[in-house]
N, C-alpha and C positions, 0 to 999 in steps of 0.2 A: 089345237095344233095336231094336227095328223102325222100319221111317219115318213110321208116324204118331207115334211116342212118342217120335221126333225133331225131326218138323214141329211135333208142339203146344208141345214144349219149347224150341226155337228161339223159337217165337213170344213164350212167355211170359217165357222170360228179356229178351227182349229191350223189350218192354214194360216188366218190372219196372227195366230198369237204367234207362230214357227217364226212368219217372214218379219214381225214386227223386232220380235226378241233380236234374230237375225240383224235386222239393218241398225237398230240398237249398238248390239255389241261389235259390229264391223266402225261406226262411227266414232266409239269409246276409243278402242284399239286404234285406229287413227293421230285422236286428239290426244291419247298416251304419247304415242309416239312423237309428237310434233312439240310437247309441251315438257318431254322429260328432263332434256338440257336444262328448261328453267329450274323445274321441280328438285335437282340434284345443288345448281349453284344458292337456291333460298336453304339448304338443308332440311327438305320437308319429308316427315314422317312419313308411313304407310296409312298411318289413320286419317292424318292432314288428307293426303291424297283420295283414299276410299272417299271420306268425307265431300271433298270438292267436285268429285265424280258422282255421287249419291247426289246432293244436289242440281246435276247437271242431267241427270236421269230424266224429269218430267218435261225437258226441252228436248230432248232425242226422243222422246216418245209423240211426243206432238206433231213432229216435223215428219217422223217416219210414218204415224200413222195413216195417212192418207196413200201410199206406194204400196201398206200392207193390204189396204182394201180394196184398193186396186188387182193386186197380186193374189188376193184371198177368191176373191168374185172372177177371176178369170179362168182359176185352177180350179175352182168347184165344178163350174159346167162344162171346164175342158174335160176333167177325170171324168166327168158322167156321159161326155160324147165319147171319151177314148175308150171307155167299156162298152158303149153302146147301151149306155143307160139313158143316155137323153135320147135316143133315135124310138125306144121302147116306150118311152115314156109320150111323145107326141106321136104315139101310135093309138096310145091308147085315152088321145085328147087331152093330153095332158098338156096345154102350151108354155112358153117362155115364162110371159107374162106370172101362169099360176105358178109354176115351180118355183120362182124365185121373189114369189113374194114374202117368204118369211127374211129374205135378206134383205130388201129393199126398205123391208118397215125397219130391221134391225141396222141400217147403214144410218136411217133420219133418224133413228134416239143417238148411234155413236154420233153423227153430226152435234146435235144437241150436248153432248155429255163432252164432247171436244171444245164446245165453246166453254162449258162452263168448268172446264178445266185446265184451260186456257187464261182463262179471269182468273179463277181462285186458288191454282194450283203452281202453275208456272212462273207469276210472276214473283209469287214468296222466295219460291226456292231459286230463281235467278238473283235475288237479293241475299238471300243467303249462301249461295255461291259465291260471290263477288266479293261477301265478310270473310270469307276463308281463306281466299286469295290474297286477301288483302292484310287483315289482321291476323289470321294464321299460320298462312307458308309463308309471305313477305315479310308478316314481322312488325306493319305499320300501327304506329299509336291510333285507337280509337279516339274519333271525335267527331261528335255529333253536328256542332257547329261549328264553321267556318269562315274567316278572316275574309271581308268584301274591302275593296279600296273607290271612291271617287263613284258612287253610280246616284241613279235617280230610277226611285219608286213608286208605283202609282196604286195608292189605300184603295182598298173593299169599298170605300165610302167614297171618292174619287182623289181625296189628300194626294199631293205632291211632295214628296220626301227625299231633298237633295242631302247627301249622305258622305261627306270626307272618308269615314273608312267604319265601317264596324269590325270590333273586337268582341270573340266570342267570349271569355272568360273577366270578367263576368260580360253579359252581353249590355253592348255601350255602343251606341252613335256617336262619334267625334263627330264634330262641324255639324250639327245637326238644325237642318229647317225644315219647316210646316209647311205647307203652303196650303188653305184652303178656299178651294173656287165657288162658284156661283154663276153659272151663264159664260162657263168660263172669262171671269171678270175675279180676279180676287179680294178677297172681302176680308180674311184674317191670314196671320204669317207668325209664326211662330221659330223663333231663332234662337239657339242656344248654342253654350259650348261645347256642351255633349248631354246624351239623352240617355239613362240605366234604367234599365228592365229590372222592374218589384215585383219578387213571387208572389209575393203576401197581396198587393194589389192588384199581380197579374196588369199591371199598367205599367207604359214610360213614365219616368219624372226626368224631366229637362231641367238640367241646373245653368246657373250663371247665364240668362238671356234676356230679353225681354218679348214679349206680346204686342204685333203692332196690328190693330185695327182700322178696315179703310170703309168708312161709311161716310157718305154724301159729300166727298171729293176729300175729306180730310181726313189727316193720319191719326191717330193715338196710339204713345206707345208705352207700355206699363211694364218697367223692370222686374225681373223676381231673382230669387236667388234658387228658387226651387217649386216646381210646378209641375202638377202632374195631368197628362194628358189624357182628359177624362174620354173625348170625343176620339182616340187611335182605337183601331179592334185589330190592329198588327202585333204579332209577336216575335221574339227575336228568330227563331223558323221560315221568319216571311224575310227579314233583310239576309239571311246568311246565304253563301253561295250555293244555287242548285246543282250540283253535279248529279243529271241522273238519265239513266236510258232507258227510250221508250218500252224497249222488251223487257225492262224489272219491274214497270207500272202495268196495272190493269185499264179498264177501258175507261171506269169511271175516276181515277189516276189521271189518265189522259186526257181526260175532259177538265176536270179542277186542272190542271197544270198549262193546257193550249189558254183557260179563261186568265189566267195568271201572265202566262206569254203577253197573248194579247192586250191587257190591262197596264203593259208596263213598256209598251210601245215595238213590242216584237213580232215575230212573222209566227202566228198560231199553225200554219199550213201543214208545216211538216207534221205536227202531235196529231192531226185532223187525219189526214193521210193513215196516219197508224192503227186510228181509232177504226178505221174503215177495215182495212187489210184486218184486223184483229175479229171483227163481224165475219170477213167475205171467205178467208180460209178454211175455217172448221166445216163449211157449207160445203166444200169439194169434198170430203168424205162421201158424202149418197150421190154426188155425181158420177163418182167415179165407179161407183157402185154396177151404175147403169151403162159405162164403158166394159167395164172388166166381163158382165154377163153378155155384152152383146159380141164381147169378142171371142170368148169362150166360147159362145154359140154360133161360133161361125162354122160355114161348110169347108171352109180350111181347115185342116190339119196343123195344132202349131207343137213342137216339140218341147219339152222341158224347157231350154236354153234359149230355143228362139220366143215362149213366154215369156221366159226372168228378162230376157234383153229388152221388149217389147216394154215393159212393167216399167225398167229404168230408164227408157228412152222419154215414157209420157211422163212418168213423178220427176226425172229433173227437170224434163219441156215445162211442166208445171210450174214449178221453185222460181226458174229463169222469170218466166209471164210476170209473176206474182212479183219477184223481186223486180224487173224492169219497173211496171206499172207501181210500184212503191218508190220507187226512184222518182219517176217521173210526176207523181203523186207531191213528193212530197216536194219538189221543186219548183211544183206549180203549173209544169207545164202540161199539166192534163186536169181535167176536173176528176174530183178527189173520189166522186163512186164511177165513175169510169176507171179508173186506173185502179181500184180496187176489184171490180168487178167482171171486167174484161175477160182475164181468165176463165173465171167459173162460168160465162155466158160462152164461152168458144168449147172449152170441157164438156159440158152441160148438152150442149146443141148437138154434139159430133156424137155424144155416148145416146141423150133420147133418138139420134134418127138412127145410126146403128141398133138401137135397142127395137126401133119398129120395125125396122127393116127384117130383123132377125125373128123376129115373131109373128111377121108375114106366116 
């Protein structure tokens, strides 16, 4: 790395961390404000709050980072036309292209490092935001599992498990039947009063039912008082109710939970949708990359304010795309990498032909 492909990169990191901290702390201060009413009627702490705000950190950093790179890549090569350092510098052959290649490699690792920060970062601490909210400023009893009343579940192994109600404590099937197929033809049915989860076995035993077997048109049905369900690989995490949002899961989260939707006769579309959008975002970080330097490098003139204006106009234009097309995504009514990837191919296009055009 030579000193210009240290000067430009000095510059623009430093830029990107100002507008990033920036739009950061402008969105905190907002969500302060909007949320204090609540925060005052739960009687929540200053640590409670710090706390809930710390974890809400790695999703304002996420969200902002793509407008800071934007805003970081625009103001580099603007500073360097406004001194007449880029006019000097393609004097002396030095083109677009070269100078700004130490940003452009350094926009595709933050892409990368956005994704997997993304995955491994943001979705913890949105879950653990959510615990604090909830079991610490609101005050709510912790509990893992969950009271389900009257549904029907469809086993890892294809089992049909019609279900009166589960109770988490201890975890228990009321009205609990089996059902297992074959050619979708059922072959065995397994019917009981209720069904309790054994740590020790890590297995159901079904009490007070019988076992009815259907093999070559006839029934058998063999009573038990107590039997355990060697052939279930469910546990009580699989009946209790899912309350969860797709922004506290990761992508592979998302994938075991759409196979789970699906399996149990619901619309996978929407979690599909997420899994996509969650891939297609991080990816606008070096697109924008390629925006920001070709607008910088324009033979216009842009001022401080008419930049920052410029910056907010495309990072919400952005948000909007991304949000529509997730909308639309998960509703079905667009196929799921179109509606993910629309944006970053309209992005993408307008910042490479600006980007050649500029380097004419």
């Amino acid at each position: 790395m030579n000193l210009i492909d240290r000067y430009v990169l000095g510059s623009f990191l430093r830029v990107l961390a100002w507008s990033v901290l920036s739009f950061v702390a402008v969105f905190l201060l907002v969500d302060i404000f909007d949320h204090i009413d609540n925060f005052l009627d739960d009687n929540a702490t200053i640590l409670e709050v710090l706390r809930y705000y710390f974890y809400q950190l790695p999703l304002m950093i996420d969200l902002c980072l793509p407008v800071g790179m934007l805003l970081a890549s625009l103001f580099t090569i603007g500073s360097l036309s406004k001194n007449n350092e880029y006019s000097a510098l393609l004097s002396a052959g030095v083109s677009l292209t070269r100078l700004s290649r130490s940003v452009i490699v350094l926009g595709l690792l933050i892409s990368v490092a956005s994704l997997a920060f993304r995955e491994f970062v943001v979705p913890p601490a949105n879950q653990r935001q959510e615990e604090v909210k909830k079991y610490e400023i609101e005050g709510k009893i912790r509990q893992d599992l969950q009271g389900k009343r009257n549904f029907t579940y469809i086993g890892e192994r294809g089992e049909v498990y019609v279900v009166a109600a589960f109770r988490p404590r201890p975890p228990t099937l009321q009205g609990f039947s089996m059902q297992v197929l074959a050619d979708s033809v059922m072959v065995r049915r397994v019917d009981a009063e209720r069904a309790v989860w054994d740590p020790g076995l890590e297995k159901w035993v079904a009490e007070n039912g019988a076992v009815r077997s259907f093999a070559g048109g006839e029934e058998e049905v063999t009573p038990f008082a107590r039997h355990v369900l060697e052939e279930s690989t469910e546990r009580p995490e699989d009946f209790s109710r899912r309350e969860v949002e797709p922004e506290n899961m990761n992508w592979f989260e998302l994938r075991d939970f759409a196979r789970w939707v699906g399996r149990n006769g619901g619309n996978p579309t929407p979690y599909r949708a997420e899994m996509a959008h969650k891939i297609a975002f991080p990816m606008v970080n070096v697109l924008l990359v390629f925006l920001g330097l070709a607008l910088g490098a324009s033979r216009r003139k842009t001022t401080l304010w008419a930049g920052f204006g410029l910056t907010m106009g495309l990072g919400f234009g952005y948000w909007i795309l991304m949000d529509f097309g997730l909308t639309l995504g998960r509703s079905g009514a667009l196929p799921i990498m179109l509606s993910a990837w629309t944006p970053n191919a309209l992005y993408g296009s307008m910042g490479l032909l600006l980007f050649w055009r500029a380097n004419r």
